[in-house]
N, C-alpha and C positions, 0 to 999 in steps of 0.2 A: 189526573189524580194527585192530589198533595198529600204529601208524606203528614202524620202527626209527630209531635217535638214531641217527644217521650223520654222522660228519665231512664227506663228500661229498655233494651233494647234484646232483640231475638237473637240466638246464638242457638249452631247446630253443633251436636257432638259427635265424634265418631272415634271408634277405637279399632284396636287391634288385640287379640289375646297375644299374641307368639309373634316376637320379632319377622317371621316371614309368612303371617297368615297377613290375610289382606284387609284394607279399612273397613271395619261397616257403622252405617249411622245408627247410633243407638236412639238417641232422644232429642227433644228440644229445649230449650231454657230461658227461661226471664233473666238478665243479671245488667247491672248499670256500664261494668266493662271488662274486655278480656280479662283481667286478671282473677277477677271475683266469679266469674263464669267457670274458669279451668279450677278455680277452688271447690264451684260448685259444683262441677263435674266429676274433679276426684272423690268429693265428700260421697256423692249419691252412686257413684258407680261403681269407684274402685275396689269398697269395700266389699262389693257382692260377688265380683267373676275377677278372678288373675288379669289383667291389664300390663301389656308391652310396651302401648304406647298411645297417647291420645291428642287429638283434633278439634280447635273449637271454633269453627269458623260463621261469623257474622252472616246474618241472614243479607242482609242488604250486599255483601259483595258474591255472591251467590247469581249467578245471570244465568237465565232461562231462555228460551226458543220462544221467539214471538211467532205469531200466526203465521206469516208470510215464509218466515224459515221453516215451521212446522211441516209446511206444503215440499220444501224439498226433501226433506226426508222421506216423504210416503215416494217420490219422484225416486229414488235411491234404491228403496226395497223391491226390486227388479232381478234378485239373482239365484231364481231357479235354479242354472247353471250349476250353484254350490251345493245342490240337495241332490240325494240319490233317489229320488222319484223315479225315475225314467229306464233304471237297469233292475227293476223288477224282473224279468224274461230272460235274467244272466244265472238267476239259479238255477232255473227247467234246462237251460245250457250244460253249464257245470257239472248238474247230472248225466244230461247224456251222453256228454265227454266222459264221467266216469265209468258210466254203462260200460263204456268202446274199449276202456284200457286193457291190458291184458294185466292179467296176475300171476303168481308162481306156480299156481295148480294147473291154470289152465295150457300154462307154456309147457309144463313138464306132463303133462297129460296128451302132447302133442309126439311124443316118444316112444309112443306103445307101450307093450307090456314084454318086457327081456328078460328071461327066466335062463 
């Protein structure tokens, strides 16, 4: 596939409201280069929501998962192990362990009655 020369090129933005919330992608943009891109980023975005800090990163440096890597990650998600699936049968437990306990009444009920 060959790239077309285009004057414009694709730029993704992503901001932040609050010095320690985390990036999110807001939008996408046409602009000829970084600098006219973060201008037109501020222009369209900054004015509507409070903005910490912002992101404008070129589509082309952007690398994605080709097919052949795609296949290891499904290889990957193999980890049951980390889900609590499998201790369903620890609550009917938990109960009859609390059934067994003893409590204040029942111990002091053990005393008779001393008049």
């Amino acid at each position: 596939m060959e790239k077309e020369n285009t004057f414009y090129k694709e730029f993704e933005v992503f901001s932040k409201r609050t010095p320690t919330s985390p990036f999110q992608h807001q939008f996408c943009l046409l602009a000829p280069n970084e600098d006219i891109a973060m201008v037109m980023a501020q222009e369209n975005f900054m004015r509507r929501e409070p903005v910490a800090d912002i992101w404008i990163v070129n589509r082309e440096d952007i690398r994605s998962l080709g097919p052949d890597e795609k296949n290891t990650i499904s290889r990957l998600d193999n980890k049951d192990y980390r889900t609590t699936k499998g201790y369903g049968y620890l609550r009917k437990k938990w109960r009859q362990y609390e059934q067994k306990m003893l409590d204040e009444k029942e111990i002091l009920s053990w005393g008779g009655d001393k008049k």
